[in-house]
N, C-alpha and C positions, 0 to 999 in steps of 0.2 A: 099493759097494753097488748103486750103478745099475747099473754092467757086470751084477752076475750078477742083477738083477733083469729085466735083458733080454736075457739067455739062460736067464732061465726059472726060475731056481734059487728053490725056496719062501722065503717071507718068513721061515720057521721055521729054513731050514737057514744064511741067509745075518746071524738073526741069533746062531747056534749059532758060525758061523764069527768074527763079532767080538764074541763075550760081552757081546750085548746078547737085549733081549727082541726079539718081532716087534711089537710096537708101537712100539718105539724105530726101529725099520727101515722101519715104516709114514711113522713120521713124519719121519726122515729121508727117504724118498722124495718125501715130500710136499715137503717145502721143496726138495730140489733141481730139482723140477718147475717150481718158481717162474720164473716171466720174469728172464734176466739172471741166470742161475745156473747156465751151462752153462761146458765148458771153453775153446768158439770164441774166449772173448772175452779169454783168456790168451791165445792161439796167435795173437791180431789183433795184439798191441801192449798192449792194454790191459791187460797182467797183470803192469806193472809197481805197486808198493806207494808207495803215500802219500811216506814215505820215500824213494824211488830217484827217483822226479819228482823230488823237493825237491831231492838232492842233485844231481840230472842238470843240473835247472836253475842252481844255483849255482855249480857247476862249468861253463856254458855261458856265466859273469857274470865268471868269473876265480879264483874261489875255492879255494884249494888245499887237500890235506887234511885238513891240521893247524889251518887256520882253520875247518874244516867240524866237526872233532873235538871244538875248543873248543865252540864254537855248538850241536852238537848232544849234550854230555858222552859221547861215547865215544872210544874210542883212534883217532888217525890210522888205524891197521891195520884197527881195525874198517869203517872211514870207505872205504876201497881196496876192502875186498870188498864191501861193498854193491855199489861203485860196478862194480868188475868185475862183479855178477851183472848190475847194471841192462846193463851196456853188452852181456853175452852175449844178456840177453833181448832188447833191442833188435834187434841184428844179426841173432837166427833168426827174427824176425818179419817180417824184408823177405825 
């Protein structure tokens, strides 16, 4: 919604395109305006989730999947791709 709200596109047409009203679009605008609501701060590092810390850090302590799996009730496999996203988002941030 911000891309085509700064290229110009009506508040009317952009909220026609995601079957919302232009007030919804208003005020979506408005909070993405907000301080610390921007994409930079994904693209820094910081756009790792609550979860991927947690698991980066435990896994930095010796923790292996299956003890992560327990501890956090999901499957070992589940436990691997988080950790794989965490590690991809990491490495494109440097």
């Amino acid at each position: 919604m911000t891309r085509l709200a700064a290229s110009g596109v009506p508040v009317a047409e952009t909220g026609r395109r995601f079957h919302h009203s232009g007030d919804f679009v208003e005020r979506v605008l408005e909070l993405a305006s907000l301080p610390g609501r921007d994409a930079a701060a994904a693209e820094s590092g910081q756009g790792l989730r609550p979860l991927e810390r947690r698991l980066l850090r435990w896994r930095e302590q010796g923790a292996d999947p299956q003890e992560l799996a327990e501890r956090f009730r999901r499957s070992p496999e589940h436990i691997e791709r988080v950790l794989a996203l965490a590690d991809y988002k990491t490495q494109r941030a440097r």
